[in-house]
N, C-alpha and C positions, 0 to 999 in steps of 0.2 A: 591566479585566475584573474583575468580581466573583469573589469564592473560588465562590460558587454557579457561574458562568459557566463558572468553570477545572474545578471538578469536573466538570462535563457532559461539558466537553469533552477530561476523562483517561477518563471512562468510555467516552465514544464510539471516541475509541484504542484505547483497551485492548479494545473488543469487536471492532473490524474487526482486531486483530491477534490475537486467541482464534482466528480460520479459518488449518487449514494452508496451505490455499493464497495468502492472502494474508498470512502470514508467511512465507512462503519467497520472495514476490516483494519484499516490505518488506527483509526482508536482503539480497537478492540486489543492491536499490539503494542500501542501505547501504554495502555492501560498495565500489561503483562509486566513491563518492564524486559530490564536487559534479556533475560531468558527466553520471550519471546513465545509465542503457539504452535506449533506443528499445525499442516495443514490440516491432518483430521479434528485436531480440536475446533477449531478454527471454523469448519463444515458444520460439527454437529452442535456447539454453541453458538455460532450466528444464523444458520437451517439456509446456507448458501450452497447450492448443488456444488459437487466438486470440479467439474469441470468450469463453471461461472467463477469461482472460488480462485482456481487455476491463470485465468484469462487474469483477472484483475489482480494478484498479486503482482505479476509480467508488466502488467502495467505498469505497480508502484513501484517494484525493480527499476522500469526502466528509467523512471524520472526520478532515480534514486536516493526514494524513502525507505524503502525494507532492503534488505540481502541474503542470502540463502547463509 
């Protein structure tokens, strides 16, 4: 990976982690370790509607922080 390529892709991090709500779910799987949450955990310990829930994990997929 190019330094141009790595920069893209600390920018693209660091903007899908700038939303509260997908920094509170980035930590909350942090926190989990390798194992990870399922979504419904994830819904009914952070009280994020699941579809909101949904949107933002897509997000940090995409600037890939999490992975299914």
């Amino acid at each position: 990976m190019t330094v141009e390529q790595t920069e893209k892709q600390v920018v693209r991090a660091l903007a899908a982690l700038a939303h509260p709500v997908r920094l509170q779910v980035f930590r909350a799987l942090v926190v989990s370790g390798p194992a990870g949450l399922t979504p419904g955990v994830m819904h009914e310990g952070l009280g994020i509607p699941a579809t909101t829930l949904s949107f933002h994990l897509k997000e940090l997929a995409a600037a890939g922080l999490v992975s299914t």
